[in-house]
N, CA and C atoms as a LAMMPS dump frame, in Angstrom:
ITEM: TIMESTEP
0
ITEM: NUMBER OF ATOMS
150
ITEM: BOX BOUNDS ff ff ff
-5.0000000000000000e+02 5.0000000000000000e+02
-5.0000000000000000e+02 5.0000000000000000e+02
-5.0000000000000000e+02 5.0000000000000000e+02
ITEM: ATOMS id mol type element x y z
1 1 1 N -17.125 6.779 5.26
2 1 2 C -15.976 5.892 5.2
3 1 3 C -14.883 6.572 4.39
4 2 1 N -13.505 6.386 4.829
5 2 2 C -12.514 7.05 3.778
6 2 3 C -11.419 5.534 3.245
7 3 1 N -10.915 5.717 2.476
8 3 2 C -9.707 4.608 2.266
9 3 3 C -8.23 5.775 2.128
10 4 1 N -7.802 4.871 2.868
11 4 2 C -6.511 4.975 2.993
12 4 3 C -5.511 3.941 2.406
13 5 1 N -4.31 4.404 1.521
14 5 2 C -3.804 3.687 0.659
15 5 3 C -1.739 3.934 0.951
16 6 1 N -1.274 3.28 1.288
17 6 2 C 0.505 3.012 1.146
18 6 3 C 0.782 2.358 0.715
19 7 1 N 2.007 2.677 0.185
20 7 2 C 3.232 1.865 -0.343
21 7 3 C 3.662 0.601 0.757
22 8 1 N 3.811 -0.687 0.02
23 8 2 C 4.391 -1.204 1.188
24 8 3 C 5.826 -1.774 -0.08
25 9 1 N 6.742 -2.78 0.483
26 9 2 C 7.392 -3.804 0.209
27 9 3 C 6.933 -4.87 0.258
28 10 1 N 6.469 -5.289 1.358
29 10 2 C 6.115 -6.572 2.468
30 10 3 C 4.637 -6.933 2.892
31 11 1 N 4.102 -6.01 2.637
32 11 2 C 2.445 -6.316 3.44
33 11 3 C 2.773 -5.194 4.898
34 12 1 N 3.946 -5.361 5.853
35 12 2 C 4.186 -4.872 7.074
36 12 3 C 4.922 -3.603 7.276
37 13 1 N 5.062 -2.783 6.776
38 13 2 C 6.214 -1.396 6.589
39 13 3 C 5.473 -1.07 5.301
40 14 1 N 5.194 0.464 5.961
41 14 2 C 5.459 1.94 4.548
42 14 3 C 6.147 1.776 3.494
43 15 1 N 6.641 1.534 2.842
44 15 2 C 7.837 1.785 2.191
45 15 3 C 8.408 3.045 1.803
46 16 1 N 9.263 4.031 2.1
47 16 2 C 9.837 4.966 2.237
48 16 3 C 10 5.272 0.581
49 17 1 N 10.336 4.386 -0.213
50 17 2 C 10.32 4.9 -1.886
51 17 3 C 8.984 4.617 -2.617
52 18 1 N 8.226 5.855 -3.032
53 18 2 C 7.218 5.104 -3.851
54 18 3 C 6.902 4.394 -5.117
55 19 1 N 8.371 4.893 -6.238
56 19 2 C 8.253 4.253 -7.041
57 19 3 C 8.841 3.013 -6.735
58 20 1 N 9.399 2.634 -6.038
59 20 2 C 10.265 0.973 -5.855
60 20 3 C 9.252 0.085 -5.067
61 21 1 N 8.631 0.132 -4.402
62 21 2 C 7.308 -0.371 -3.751
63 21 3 C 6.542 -1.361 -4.971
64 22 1 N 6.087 -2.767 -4.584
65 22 2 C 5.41 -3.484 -5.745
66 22 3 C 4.223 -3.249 -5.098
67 23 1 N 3.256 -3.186 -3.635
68 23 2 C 2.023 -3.031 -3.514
69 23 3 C 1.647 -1.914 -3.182
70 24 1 N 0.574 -1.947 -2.768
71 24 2 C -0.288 -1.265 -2.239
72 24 3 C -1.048 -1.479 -0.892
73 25 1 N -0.842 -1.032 0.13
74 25 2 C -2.068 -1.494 1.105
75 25 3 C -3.108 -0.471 1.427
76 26 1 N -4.718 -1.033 1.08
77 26 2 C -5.523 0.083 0.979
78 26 3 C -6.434 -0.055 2.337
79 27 1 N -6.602 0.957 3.315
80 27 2 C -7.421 0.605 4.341
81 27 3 C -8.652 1.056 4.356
82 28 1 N -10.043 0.58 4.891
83 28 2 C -10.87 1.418 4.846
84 28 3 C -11.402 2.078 6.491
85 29 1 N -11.428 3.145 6.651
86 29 2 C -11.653 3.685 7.936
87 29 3 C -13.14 4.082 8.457
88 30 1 N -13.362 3.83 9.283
89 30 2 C -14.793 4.407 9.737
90 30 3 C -15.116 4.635 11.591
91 31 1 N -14.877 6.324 11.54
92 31 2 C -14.949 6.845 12.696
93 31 3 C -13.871 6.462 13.608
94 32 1 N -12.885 6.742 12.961
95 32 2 C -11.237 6.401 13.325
96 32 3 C -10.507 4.958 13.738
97 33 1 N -11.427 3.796 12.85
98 33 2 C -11.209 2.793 13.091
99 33 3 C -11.219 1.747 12.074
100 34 1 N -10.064 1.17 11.374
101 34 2 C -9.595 0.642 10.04
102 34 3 C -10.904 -0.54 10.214
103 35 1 N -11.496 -0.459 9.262
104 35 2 C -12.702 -1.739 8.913
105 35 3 C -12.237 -3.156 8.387
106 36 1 N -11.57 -2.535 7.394
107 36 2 C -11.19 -3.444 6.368
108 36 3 C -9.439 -3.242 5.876
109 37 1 N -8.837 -3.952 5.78
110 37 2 C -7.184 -4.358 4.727
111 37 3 C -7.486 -4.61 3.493
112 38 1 N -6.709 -4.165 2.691
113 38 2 C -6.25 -4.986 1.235
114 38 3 C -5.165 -4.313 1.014
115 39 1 N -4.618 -5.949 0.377
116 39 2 C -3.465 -5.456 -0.54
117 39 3 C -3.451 -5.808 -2.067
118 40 1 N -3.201 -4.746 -3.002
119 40 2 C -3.466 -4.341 -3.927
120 40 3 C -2.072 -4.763 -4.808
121 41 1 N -1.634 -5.305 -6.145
122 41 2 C -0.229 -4.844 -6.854
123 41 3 C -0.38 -3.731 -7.829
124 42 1 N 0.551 -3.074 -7.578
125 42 2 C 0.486 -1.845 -8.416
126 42 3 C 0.723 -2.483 -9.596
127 43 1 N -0.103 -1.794 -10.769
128 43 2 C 0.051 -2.294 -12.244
129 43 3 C 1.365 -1.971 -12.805
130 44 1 N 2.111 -2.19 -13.723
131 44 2 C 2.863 -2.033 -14.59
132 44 3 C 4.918 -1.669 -13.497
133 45 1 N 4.479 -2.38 -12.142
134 45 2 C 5.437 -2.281 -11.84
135 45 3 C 6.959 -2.968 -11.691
136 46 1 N 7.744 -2.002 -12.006
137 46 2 C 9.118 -2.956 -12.51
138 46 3 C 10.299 -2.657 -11.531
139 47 1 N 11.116 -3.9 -11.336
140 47 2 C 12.015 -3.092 -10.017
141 47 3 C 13.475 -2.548 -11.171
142 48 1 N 13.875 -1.844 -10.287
143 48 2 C 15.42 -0.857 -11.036
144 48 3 C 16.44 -1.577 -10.929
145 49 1 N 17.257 -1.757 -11.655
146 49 2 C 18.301 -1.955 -11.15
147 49 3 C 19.446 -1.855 -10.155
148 50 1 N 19.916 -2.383 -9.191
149 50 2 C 20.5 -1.598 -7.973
150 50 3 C 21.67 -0.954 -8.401
């Protein structure tokens, strides 16, 4: 099994910045086929100012 882990915004989209991103979505794969979802909050994260 491997996990696979992105940045999201939303639960639904990558998020293209990794520090601005509040989660995480972690997948777990087995024999090229996602088993399992989670979404995770990254600890200690703060948004920037725009």
């Amino acid at each position: 099994m491997q996990k696979i882990a992105v940045v999201t915004q939303d639960e639904q989209k990558v998020s293209a910045h990794f520090g601005m991103a509040p989660l995480y979505r972690v997948f777990s794969v087995e024999a090229g086929n996602i088993t399992a979802a989670e979404t995770r909050e990254k600890p200690h994260h703060e948004r920037h100012p725009d």
